[in-house]
N, CA, C and O atoms as CSV, one atom per row, in Angstrom:
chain,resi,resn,atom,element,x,y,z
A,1,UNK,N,N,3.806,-48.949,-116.434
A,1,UNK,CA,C,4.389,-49.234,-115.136
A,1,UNK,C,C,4.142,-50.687,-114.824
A,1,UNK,O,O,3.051,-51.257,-114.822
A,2,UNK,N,N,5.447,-51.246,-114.535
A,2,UNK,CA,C,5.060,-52.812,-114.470
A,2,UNK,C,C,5.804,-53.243,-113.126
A,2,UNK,O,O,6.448,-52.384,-112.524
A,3,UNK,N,N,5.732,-54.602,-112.616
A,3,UNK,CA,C,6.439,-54.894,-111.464
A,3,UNK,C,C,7.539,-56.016,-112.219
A,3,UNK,O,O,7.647,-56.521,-113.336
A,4,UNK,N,N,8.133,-56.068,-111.163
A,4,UNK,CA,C,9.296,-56.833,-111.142
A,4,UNK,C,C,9.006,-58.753,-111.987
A,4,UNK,O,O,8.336,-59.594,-111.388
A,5,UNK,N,N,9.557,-58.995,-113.140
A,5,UNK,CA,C,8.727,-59.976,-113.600
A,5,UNK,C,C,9.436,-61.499,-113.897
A,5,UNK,O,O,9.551,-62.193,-114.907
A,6,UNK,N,N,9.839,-61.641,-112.502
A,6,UNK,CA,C,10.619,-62.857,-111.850
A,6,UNK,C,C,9.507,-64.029,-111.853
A,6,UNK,O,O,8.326,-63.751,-111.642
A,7,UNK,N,N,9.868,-65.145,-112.063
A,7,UNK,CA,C,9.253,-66.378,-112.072
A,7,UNK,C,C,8.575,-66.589,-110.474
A,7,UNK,O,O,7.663,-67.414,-110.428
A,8,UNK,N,N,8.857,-66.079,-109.492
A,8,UNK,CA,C,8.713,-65.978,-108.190
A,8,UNK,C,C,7.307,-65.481,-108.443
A,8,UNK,O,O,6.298,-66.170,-108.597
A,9,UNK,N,N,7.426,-64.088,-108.460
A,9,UNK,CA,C,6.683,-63.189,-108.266
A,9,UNK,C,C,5.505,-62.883,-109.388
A,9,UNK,O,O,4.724,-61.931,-109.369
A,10,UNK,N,N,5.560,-63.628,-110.080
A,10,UNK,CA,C,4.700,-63.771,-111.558
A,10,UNK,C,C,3.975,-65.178,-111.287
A,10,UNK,O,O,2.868,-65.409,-111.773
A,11,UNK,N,N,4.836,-66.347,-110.277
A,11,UNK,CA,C,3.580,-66.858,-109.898
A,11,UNK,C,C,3.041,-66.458,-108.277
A,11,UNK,O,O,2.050,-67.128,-107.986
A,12,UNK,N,N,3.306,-65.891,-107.613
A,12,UNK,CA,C,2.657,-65.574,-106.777
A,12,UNK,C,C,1.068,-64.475,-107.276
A,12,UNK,O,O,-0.094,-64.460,-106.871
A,13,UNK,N,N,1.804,-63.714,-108.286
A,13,UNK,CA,C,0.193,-62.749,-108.786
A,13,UNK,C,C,-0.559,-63.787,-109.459
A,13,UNK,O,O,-1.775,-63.808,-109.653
A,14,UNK,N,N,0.458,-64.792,-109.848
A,14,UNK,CA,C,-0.699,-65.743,-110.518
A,14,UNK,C,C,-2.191,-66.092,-109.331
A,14,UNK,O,O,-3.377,-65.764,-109.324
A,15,UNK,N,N,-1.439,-66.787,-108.584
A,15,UNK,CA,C,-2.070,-67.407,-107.463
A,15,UNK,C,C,-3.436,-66.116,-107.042
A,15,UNK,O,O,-4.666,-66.165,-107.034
A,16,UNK,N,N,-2.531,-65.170,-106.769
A,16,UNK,CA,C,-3.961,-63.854,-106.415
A,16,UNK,C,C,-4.612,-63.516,-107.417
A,16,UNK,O,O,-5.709,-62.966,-107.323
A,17,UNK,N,N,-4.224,-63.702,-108.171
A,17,UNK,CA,C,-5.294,-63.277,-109.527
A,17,UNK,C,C,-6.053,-64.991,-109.551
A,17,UNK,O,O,-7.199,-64.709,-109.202
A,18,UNK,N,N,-6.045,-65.788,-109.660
A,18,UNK,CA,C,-6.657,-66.316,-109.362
A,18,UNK,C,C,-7.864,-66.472,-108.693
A,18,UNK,O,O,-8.987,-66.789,-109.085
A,19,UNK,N,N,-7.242,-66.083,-107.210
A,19,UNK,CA,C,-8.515,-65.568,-106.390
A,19,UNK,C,C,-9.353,-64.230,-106.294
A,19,UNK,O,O,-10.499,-64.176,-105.849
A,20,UNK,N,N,-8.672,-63.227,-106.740
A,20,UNK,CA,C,-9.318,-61.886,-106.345
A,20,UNK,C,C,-9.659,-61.265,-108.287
A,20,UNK,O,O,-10.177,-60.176,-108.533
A,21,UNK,N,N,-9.204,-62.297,-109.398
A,21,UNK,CA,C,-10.225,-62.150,-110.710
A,21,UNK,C,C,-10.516,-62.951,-111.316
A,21,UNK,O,O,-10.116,-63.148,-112.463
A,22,UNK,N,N,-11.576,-63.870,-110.474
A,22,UNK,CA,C,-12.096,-64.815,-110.469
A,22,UNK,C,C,-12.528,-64.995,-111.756
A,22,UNK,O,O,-12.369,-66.136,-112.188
A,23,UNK,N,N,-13.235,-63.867,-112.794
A,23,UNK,CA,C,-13.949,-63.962,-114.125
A,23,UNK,C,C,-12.591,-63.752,-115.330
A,23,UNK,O,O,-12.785,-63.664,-116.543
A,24,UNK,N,N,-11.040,-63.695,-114.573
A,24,UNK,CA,C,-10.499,-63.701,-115.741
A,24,UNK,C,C,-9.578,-64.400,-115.837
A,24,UNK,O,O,-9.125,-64.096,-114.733
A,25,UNK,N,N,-8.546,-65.427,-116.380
A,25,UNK,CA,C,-7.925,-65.896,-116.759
A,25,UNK,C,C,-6.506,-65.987,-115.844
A,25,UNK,O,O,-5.874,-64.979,-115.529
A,26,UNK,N,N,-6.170,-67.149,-115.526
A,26,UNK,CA,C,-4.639,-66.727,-114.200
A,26,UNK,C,C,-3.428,-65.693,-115.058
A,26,UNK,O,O,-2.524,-65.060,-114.512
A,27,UNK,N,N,-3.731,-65.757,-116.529
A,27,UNK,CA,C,-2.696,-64.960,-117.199
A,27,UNK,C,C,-2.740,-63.491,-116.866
A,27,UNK,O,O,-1.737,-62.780,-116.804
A,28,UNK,N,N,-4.092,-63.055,-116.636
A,28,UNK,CA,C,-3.869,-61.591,-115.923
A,28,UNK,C,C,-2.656,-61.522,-115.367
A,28,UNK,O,O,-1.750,-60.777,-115.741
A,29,UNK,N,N,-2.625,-62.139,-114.649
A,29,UNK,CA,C,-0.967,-61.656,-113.775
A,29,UNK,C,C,0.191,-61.233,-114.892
A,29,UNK,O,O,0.520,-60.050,-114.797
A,30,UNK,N,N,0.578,-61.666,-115.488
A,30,UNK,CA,C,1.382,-61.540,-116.553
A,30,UNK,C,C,1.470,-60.458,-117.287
A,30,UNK,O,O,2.442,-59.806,-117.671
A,31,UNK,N,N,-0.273,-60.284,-117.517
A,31,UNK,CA,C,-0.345,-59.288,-118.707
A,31,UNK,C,C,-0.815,-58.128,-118.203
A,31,UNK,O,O,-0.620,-57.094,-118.842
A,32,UNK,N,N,-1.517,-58.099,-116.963
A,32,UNK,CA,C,-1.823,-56.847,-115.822
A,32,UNK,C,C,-1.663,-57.098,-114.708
A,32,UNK,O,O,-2.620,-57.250,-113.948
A,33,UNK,N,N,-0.012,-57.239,-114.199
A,33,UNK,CA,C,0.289,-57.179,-112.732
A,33,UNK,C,C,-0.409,-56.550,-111.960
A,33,UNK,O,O,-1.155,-57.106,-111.154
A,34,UNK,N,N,-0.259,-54.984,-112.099
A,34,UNK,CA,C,-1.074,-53.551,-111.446
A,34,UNK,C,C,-2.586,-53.833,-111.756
A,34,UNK,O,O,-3.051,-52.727,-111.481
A,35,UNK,N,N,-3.456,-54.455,-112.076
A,35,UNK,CA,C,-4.857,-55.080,-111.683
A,35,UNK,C,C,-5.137,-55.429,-110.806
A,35,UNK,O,O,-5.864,-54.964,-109.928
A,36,UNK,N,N,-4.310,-56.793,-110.947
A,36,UNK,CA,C,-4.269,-57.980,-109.765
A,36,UNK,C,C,-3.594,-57.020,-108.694
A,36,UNK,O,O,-4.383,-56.860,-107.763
A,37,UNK,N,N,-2.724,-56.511,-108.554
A,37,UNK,CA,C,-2.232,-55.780,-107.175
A,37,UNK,C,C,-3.795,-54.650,-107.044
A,37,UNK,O,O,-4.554,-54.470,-106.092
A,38,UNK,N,N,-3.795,-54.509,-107.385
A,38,UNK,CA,C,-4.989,-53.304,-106.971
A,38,UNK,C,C,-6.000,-53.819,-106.652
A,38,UNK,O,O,-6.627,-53.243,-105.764
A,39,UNK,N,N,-6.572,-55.080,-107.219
A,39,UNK,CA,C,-7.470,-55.796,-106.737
A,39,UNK,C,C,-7.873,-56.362,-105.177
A,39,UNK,O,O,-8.737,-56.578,-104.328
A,40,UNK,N,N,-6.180,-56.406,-105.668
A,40,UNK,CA,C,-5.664,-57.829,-103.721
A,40,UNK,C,C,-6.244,-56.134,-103.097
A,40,UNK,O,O,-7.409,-56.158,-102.701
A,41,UNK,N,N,-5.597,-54.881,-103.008
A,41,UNK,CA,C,-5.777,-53.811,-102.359
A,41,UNK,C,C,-7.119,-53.592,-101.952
A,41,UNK,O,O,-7.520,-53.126,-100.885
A,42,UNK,N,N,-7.713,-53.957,-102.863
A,42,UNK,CA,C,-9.495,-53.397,-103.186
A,42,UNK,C,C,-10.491,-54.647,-102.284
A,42,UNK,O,O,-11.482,-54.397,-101.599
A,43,UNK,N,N,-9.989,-55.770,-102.490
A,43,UNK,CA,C,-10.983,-57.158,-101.993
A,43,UNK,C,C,-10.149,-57.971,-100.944
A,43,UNK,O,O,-10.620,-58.970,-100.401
A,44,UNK,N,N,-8.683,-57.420,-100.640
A,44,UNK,CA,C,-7.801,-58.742,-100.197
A,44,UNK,C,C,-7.891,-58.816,-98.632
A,44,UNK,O,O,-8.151,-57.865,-97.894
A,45,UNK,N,N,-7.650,-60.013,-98.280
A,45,UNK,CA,C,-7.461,-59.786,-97.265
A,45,UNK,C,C,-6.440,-59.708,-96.006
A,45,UNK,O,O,-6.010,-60.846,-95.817
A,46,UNK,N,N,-5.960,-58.904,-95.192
A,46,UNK,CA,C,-4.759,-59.011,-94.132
A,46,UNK,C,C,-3.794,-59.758,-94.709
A,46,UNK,O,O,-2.865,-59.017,-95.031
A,47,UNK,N,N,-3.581,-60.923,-94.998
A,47,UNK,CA,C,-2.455,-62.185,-95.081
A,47,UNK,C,C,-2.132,-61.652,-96.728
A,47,UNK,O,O,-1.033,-61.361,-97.199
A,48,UNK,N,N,-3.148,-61.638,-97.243
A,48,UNK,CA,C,-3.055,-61.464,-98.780
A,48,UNK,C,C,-1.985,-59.964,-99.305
A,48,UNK,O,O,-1.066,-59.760,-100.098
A,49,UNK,N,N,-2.868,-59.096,-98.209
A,49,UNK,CA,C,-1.677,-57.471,-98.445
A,49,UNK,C,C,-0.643,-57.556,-97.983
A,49,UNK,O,O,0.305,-56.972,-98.508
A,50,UNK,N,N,-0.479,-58.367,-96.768
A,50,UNK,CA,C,0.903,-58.737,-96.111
A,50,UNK,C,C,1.774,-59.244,-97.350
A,50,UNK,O,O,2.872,-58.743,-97.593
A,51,UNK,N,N,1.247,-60.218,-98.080
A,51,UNK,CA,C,2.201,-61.315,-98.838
A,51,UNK,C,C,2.201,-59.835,-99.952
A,51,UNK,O,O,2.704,-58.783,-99.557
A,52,UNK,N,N,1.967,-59.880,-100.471
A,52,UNK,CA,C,1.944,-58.523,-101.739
A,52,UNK,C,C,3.295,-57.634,-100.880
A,52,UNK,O,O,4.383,-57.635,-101.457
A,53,UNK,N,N,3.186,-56.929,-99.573
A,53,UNK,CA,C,4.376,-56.184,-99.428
A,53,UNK,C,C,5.349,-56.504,-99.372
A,53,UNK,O,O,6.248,-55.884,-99.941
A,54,UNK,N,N,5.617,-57.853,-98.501
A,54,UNK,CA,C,6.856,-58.787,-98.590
A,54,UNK,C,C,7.356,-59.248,-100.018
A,54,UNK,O,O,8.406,-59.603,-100.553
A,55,UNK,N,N,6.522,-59.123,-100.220
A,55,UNK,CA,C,6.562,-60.040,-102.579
A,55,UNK,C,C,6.970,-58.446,-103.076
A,55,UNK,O,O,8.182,-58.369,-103.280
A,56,UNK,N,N,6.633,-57.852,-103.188
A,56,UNK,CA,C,6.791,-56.337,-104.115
A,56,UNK,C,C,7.318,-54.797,-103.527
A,56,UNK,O,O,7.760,-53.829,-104.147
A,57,UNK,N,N,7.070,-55.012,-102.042
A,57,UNK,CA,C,7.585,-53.560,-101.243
A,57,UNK,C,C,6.636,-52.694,-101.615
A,57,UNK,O,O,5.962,-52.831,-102.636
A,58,UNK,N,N,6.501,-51.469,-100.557
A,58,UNK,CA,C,5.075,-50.791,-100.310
A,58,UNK,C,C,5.421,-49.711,-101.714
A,58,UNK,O,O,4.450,-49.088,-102.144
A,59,UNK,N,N,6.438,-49.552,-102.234
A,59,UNK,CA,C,6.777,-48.645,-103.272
A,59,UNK,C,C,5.748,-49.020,-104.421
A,59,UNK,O,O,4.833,-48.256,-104.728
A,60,UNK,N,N,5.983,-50.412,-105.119
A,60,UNK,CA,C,5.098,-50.843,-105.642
A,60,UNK,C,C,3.389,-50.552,-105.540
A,60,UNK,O,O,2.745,-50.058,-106.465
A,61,UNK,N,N,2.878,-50.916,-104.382
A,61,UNK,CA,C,1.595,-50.366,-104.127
A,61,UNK,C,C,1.283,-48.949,-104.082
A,61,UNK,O,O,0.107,-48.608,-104.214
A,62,UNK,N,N,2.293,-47.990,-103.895
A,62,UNK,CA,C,1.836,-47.027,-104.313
A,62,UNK,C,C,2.156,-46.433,-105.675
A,62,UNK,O,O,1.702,-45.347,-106.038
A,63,UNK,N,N,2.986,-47.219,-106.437
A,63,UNK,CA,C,3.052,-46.878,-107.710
A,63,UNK,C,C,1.507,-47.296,-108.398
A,63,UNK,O,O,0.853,-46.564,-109.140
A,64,UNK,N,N,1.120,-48.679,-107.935
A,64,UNK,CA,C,-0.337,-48.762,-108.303
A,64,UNK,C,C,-1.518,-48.097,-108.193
A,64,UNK,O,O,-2.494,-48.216,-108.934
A,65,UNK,N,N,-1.347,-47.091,-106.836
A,65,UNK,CA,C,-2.536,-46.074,-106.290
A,65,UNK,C,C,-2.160,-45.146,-106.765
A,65,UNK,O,O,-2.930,-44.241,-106.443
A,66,UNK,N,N,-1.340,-44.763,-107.421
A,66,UNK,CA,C,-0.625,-43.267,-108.146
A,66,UNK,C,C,-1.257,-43.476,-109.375
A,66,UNK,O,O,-1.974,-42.596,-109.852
A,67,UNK,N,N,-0.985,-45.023,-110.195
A,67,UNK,CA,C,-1.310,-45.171,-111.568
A,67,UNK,C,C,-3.074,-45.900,-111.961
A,67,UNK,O,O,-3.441,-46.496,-112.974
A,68,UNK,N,N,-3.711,-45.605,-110.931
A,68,UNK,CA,C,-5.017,-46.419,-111.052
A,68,UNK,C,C,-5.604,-45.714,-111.887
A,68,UNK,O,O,-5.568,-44.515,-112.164
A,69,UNK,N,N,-6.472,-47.086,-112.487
A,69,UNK,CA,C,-7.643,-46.903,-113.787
A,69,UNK,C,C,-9.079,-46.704,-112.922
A,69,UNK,O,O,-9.271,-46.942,-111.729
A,70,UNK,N,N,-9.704,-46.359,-113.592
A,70,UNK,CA,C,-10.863,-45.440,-113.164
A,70,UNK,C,C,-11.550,-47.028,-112.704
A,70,UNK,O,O,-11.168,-48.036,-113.299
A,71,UNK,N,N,-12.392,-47.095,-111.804
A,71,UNK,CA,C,-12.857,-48.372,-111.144
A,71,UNK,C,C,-12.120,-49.205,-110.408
A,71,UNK,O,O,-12.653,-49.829,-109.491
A,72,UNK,N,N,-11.085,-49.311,-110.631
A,72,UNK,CA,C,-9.985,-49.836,-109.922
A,72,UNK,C,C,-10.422,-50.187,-108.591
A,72,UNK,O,O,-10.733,-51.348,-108.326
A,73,UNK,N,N,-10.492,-48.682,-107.204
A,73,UNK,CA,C,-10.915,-48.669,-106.458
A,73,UNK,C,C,-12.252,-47.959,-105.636
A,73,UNK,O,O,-12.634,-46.809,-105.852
A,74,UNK,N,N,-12.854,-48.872,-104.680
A,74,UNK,CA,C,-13.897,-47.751,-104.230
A,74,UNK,C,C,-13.292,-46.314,-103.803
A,74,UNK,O,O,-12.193,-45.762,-103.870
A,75,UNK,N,N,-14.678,-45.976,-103.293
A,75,UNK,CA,C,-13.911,-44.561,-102.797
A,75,UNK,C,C,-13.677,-45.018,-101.255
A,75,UNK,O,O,-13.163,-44.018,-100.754
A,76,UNK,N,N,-13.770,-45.863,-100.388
A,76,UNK,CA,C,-13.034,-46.429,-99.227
A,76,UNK,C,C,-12.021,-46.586,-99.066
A,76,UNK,O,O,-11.304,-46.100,-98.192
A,77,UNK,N,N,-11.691,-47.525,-100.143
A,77,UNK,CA,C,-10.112,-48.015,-100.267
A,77,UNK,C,C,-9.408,-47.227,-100.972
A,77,UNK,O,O,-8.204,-47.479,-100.959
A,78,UNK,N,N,-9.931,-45.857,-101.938
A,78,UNK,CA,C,-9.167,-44.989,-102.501
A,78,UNK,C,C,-8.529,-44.305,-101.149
A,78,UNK,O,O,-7.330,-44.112,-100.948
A,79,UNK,N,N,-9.660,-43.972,-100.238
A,79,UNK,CA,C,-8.920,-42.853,-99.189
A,79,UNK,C,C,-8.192,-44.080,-98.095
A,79,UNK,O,O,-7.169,-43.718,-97.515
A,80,UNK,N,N,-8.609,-45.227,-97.873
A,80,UNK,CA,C,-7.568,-45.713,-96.935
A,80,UNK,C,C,-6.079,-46.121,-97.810
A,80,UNK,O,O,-4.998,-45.935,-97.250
A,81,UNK,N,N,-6.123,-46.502,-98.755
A,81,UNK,CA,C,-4.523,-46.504,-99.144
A,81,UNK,C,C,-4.165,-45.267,-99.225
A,81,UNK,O,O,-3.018,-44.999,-98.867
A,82,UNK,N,N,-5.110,-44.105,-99.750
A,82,UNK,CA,C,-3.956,-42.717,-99.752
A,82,UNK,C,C,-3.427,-42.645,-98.436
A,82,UNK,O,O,-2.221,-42.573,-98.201
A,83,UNK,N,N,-4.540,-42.670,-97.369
A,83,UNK,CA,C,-3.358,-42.530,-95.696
A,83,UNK,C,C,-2.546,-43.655,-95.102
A,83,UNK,O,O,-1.648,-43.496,-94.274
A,84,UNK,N,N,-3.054,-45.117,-95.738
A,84,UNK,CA,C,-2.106,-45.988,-95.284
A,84,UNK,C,C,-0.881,-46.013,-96.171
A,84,UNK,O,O,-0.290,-47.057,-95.894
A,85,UNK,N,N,-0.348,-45.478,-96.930
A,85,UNK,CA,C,1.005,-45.334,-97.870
A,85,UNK,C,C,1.093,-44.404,-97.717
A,85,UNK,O,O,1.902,-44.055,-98.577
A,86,UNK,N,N,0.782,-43.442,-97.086
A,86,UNK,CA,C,1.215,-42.114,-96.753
A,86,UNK,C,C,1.276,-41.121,-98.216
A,86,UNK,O,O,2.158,-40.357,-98.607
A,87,UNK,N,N,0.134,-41.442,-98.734
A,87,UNK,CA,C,0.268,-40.421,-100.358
A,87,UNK,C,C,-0.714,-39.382,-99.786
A,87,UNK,O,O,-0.466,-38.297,-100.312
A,88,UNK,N,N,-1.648,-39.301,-98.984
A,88,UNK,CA,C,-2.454,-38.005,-98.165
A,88,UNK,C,C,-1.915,-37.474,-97.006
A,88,UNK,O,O,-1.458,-38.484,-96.471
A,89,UNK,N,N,-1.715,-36.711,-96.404
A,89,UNK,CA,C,-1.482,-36.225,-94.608
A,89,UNK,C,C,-2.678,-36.650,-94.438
A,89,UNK,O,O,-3.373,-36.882,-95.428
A,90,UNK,N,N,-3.210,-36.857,-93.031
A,90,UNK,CA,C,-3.679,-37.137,-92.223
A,90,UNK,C,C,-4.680,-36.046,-92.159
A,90,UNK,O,O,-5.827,-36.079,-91.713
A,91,UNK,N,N,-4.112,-35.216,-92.617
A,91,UNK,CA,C,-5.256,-33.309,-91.840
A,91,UNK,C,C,-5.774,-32.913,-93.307
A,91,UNK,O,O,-6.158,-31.784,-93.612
A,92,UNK,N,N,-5.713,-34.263,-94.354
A,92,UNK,CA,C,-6.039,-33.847,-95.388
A,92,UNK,C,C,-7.125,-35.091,-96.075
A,92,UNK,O,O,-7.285,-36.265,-95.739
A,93,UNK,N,N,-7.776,-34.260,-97.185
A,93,UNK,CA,C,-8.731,-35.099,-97.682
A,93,UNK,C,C,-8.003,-35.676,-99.450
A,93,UNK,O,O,-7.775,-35.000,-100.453
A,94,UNK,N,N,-7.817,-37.172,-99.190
A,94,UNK,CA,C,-7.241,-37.949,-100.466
A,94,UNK,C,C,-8.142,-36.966,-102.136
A,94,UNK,O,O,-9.283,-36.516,-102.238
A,95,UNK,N,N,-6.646,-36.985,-103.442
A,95,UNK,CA,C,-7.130,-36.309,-103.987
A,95,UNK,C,C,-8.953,-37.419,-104.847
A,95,UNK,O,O,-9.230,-38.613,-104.733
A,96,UNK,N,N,-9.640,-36.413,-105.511
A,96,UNK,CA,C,-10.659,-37.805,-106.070
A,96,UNK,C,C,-9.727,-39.167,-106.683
A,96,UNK,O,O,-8.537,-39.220,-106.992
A,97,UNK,N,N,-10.757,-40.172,-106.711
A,97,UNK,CA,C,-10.474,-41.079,-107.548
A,97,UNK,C,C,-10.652,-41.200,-109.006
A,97,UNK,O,O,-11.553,-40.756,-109.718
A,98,UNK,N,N,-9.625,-41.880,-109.299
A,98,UNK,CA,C,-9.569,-41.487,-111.586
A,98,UNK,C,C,-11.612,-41.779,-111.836
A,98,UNK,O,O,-12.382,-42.449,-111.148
A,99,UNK,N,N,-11.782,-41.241,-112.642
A,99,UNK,CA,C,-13.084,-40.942,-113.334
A,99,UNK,C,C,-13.640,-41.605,-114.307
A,99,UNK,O,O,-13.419,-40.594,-114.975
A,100,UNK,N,N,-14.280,-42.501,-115.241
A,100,UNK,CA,C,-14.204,-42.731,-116.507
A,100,UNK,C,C,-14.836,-41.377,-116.972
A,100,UNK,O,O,-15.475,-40.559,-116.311
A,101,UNK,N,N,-14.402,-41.365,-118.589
A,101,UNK,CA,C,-14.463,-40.534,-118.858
A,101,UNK,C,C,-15.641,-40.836,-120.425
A,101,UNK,O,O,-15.306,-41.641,-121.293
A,102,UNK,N,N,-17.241,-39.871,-120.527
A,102,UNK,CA,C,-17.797,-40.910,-121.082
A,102,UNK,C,C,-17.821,-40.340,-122.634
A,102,UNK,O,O,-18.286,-41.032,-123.539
């Protein structure tokens, strides 16, 4: 599952991968869009998730919270994106988060 991989929008993940994977290389963006988006999700802040929905549409972010790798997210931000993208009801508890598996 990949995002849209326009010169636009390949440097804009550049730019956030930059900041939010600091220990890896600006090419992440390129080679793991859905990182860097999950990351901005996991560490970003207000302006940063704003620019991500306007750049990619909320479809995208939840294709990323549908397809997450085990660590990806805490279990905070696992249950606030399940109710802020509307992938949980409200009267319900988000399913667990992916597991490693050892």
């Amino acid at each position: 599952m990949g995002t849209d991989r326009s010169p636009l929008r390949l440097e804009s993940l550049a730019e956030l991968a930059r900041k939010y994977l600091w220990w890896s290389s600006p090419d992440a963006a390129g080679r793991s869009p859905n990182r860097v988006i999950a990351q901005v999700l996991e560490l970003g802040d207000f302006d940063d998730v704003q620019r991500l929905i306007e750049l990619l549409g909320e479809r995208a972010l939840v294709k990323v919270v549908e397809h997450a790798e085990p660590g990806w997210f805490s279990p905070k931000s696992w249950a606030y994106w399940h109710y802020r993208l509307r992938l949980t009801p409200y009267d319900r508890t988000p399913p667990p988060a992916p597991r490693r598996v050892l």
